[in-house]
Wavefront OBJ file of the C-alpha trace (Angstrom):
o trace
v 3.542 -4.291 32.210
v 5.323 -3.054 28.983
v 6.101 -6.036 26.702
v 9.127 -6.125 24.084
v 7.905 -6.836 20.955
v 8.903 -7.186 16.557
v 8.070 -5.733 13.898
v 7.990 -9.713 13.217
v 6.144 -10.656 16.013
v 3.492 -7.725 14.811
v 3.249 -7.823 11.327
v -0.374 -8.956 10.417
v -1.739 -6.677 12.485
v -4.639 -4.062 11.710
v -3.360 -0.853 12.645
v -5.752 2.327 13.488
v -6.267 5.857 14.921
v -8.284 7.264 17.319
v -11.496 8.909 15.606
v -10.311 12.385 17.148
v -7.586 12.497 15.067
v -9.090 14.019 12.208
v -7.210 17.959 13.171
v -5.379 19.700 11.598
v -2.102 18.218 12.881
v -3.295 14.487 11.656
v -0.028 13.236 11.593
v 0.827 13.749 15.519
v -0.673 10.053 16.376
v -0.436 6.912 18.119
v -2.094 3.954 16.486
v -3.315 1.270 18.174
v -3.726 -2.839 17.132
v -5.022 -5.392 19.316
v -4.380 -9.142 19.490
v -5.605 -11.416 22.866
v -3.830 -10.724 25.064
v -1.548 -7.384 24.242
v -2.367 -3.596 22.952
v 0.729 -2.502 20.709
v 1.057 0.974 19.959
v 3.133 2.743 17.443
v 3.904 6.290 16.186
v 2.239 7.476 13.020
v 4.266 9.429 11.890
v 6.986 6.583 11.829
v 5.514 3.329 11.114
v 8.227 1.227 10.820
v 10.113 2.731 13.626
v 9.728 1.042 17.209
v 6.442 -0.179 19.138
v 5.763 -0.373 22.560
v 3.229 -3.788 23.671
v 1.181 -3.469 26.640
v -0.494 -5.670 29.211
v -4.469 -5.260 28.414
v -4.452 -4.443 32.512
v -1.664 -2.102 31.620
v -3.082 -0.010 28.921
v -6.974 -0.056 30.808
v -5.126 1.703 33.402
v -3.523 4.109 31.175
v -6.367 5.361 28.955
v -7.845 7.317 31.732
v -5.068 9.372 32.412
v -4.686 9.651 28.686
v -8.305 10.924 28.152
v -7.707 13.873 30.958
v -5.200 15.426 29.108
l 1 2 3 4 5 6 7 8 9 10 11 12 13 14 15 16 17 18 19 20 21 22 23 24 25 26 27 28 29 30 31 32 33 34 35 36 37 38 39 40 41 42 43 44 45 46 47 48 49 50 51 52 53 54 55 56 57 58 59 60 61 62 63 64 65 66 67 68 69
């Protein structure tokens, strides 16, 4: 389940990047912040730009297929 979310609704929260994004093309992201309940994600190269908010069920399901690639 993909949730629509703010940048109002999101705006205290601590954003961060995976620890194997330290390459050479550091910029090429996703970063991640939690809050109970919902996992938003957001581009790093464009912070302000839109977010997608998932389901924690939603984005435990995801991660594996993520980690394969």
């Amino acid at each position: 389940m993909i949730r629509n979310t703010s940048s109002r609704d999101a705006s205290d929260l601590t954003w961060f990047k995976s620890s194997y994004s330290s390459g050479a093309e550091t910029d090429s992201c996703v970063e991640i912040a939690t809050q109970p309940g919902t996992i938003h994600v957001r581009d790093s190269k464009d912070v302000d730009g839109g977010r997608l908010a998932f389901a924690p069920s939603a984005w435990a399901d995801f991660v594996p297929y993520a980690v394969r690639g």
